[in-house]
Phi, psi and omega in degrees: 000142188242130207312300164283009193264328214232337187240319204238028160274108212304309172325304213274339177281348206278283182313309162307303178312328197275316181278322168268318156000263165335332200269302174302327172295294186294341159292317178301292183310334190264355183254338174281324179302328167242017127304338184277002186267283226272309186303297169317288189309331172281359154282331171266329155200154145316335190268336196289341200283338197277351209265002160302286193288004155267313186265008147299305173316317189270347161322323204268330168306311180293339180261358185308318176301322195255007176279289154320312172301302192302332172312294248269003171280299185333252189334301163359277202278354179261351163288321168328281210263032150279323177249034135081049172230103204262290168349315218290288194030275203282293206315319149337295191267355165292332149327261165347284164307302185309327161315292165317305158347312220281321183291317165315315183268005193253336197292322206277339173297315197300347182301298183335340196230038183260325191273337164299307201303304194285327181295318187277013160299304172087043155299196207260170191279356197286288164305328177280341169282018187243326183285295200317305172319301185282322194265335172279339175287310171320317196287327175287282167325016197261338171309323186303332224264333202276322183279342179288301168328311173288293179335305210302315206291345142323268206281336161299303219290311197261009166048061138249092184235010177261304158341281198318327187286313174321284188286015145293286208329318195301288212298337184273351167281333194273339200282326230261343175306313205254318166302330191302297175333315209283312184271308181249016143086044164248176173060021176070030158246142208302171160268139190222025170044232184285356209240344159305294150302313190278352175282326164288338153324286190282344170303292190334309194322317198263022168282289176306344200278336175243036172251314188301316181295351171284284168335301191310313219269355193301155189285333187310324186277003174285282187312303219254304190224044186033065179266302183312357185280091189251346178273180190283131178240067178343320173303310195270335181275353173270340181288297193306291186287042128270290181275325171251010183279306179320313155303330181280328148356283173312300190302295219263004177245332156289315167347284167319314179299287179295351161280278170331325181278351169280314171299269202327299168298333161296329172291337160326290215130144196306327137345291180284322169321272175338326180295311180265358159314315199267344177273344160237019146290335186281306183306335176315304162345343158276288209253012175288316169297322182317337172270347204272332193274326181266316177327318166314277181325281120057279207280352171271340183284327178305312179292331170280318147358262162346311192269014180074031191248095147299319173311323178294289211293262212314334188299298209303327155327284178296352201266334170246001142322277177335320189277315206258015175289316195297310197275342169289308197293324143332274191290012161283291172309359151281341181282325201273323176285336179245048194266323186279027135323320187199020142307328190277359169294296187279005141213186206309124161291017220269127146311310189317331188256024188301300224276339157270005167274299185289056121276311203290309182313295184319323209252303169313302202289334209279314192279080026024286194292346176273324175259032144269329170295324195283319180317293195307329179264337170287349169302313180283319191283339172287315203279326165336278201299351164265345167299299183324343198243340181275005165260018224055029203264019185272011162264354170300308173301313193292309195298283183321291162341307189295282183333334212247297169297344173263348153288319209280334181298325180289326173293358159205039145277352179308300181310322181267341171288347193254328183058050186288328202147050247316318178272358149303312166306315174289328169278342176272332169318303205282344184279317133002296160259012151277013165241014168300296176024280185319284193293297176314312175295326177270000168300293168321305158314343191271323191090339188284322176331327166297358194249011157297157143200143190257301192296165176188165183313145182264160228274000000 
């Protein structure tokens, strides 16, 4: 292999930064924002911040399939205009909204089943009334979040990835504007706890959502790439449920695994909730620019793809392999070396609640420390499996996913049937994600990734 081609092109690195950069801002900015969520809640109680991060999670849970899927225009369409077919575009992403539309209502039907869901965590009535409150409100608002996705992959798909940055920031700025009021009932808004954040989520959510639909409709992109193309294309909408249900898949079975491991760890106790609410809230602070650095990348492997230069596609891999090795290893060494910088943040100034913070502060840094070891392997395993998914390679990832995430689900109902433990739990986690790796290199070494093709003539 040859090193500088594949590792040490001064360009290709050039080129991931120019395209992800914005992307990385705009990630950053969506990880101080639900630093800003967990922090205003963890300031209003402990039990609020724990009953966040089960109904964040399952919120997220319920919408990832469709988030992925509808994501999966983003690969479409930067494979499109890799082989100069511009036209496909627009038409692609109307495909997309109509999915979303579709996700919306069935995500909002799914609320109905949020208060059965939370009796059996069997968490305490306090929290389980915060989780039901915060996850029927998200289920309702999810629609706002499955049509900006389809919109993004658009302007990700053409690497306007400075557009993209824009209408995030506004929107992760109205949110974080809105929480304070919100949570604790200033500014002539009720005080609404947990229920407070998520309605400032989801308002925020529909400011970018109509600055990217102002753009799409712009005239160049009417002309040059059929954003007026609005009707149903049966062809292009079955490529997206073919290809990105796969994807969505892929999104929504990591979801899950970790929605689980927040039940399992809830059952534990309200402390190790918390502990870990707050060790993964601080990890988005990892791998959200890591998505933002692979999506870039994403669309340049994807666009060489398109034009049949594997070669190129696989360089534009590793060459962000490289950048999102460099950005773990920082922040890993920040977990371990800084953690009380910015732990004493997330939780309650309440004196009545000291003595259970600093037991949470305690707890949080030691799984710190599991999410620095883990970190070093989650750079590759993210960004590998998004070159793989931006070639079309995604039901191979999805299997492997599957497979790979239903042993760690038997190790850990094991762990809670056994009553092993919080760092028992966090060890089969963290071994877990340092062997995706593994599977994403030799898929690549195999090579069968060259034989997808996505693009095709415009409809």
């Amino acid at each position: 292999m040859n090193i500088k081609e594949y590792w040490l092109n001064p360009q290709k690195y050039r080129d991931i930064l120019r395209l992800s950069g914005p992307l990385v801002l705009a990630n950053a900015g969506q990880v101080f924002m639900q630093l800003a969520d967990t922090i205003f809640v963890g300031k209003y109680s402990s039990d609020a911040i724990a009953a966040l991060g089960m109904a964040g999670m399952t919120s997220w849970l319920v919408a990832s399939f469709f988030v992925g899927m509808t994501g999966y225009t983003s690969t479409i369409v930067s494979n499109n205009l890799g082989a100069e077919y511009h036209k496909t575009a627009g038409s692609v992403t109307w495909q997309g909204i109509y999915l979303a539309l579709a996700g919306g209502v069935i995500t909002a039907v799914l609320s109905l089943c949020s208060r059965p869901f939370f009796a059996l965590a069997g968490h305490s009535p306090t929290i389980q009334a915060w989780e039901v409150e915060y996850l029927n409100i998200m289920l309702w608002g999810s629609v706002f979040f499955f049509v900006q996705t389809a919109l993004s992959g658009f302007f990700s798909g053409k690497g306007e990835t400075v557009k993209l940055m824009v209408a995030q920031i506004a929107g992760q700025i109205l949110n974080i504007v809105l929480d304070y009021p919100m949570v604790f009932g200033r500014w002539g808004f009720p005080e609404m706890g947990v229920a407070g954040a998520a309605w400032a989520t989801v308002i925020s959510s529909t400011l970018p959502l109509f600055i990217m639909g102002w753009w799409f409709l712009g005239t160049e992109n009417r002309k040059k790439y059929g954003a007026g193309a609005f009707g149903l294309n049966s062809r292009l909408m079955l490529q997206i449920l073919r290809l990105g249900s796969a994807n969505g898949f892929f999104v929504a079975v990591d979801t899950a695994v970790w929605t689980l491991f927040l039940l399992v760890v809830g059952r534990l106790g309200t402390v190790e909730l918390a502990a870990t609410t707050i060790a993964f809230r601080i990890n988005t602070f990892t791998f959200m620019p890591v998505f933002g650095l692979a999506r870039g990348m994403g669309t340049l492997a994807g666009q060489r793809h398109g034009a049949l230069d594997h070669r190129g596609a696989l360089s534009y891999m590793l060459h962000g392999t490289v950048l999102s090795e460099a950005w773990m290893m920082i922040a890993a060494l920040a977990f371990v070396l800084l953690p009380d910088y910015f732990l004493p943040f997330f939780v309650s100034g309440n004196a009545a609640e000291a003595s259970e913070a600093r037991i949470i502060l305690a707890t949080t840094k030691v799984l710190l420390r599991f999410v620095a070891v883990y970190s070093v392997g989650d750079a590759i395993g993210l960004t590998l499996s998004a070159g793989l998914n931006s070639v079309g390679d995604t039901r191979w990832v999805s299997r492997i996913f599957g497979i790979m995430t239903g042993l760690l689900t038997i190790l850990m109902l094991a762990c809670d049937y056994f009553h092993l433990g919080l760092n028992i739990i966090w060890t089969f986690a963290t071994a877990y994600i340092l062997l995706l790796p593994l599977f994403w290199i030799f898929r690549l070494r195999s090579g069968k990734w060259k034989e997808f093709r996505i693009a095709s003539q415009e409809p």
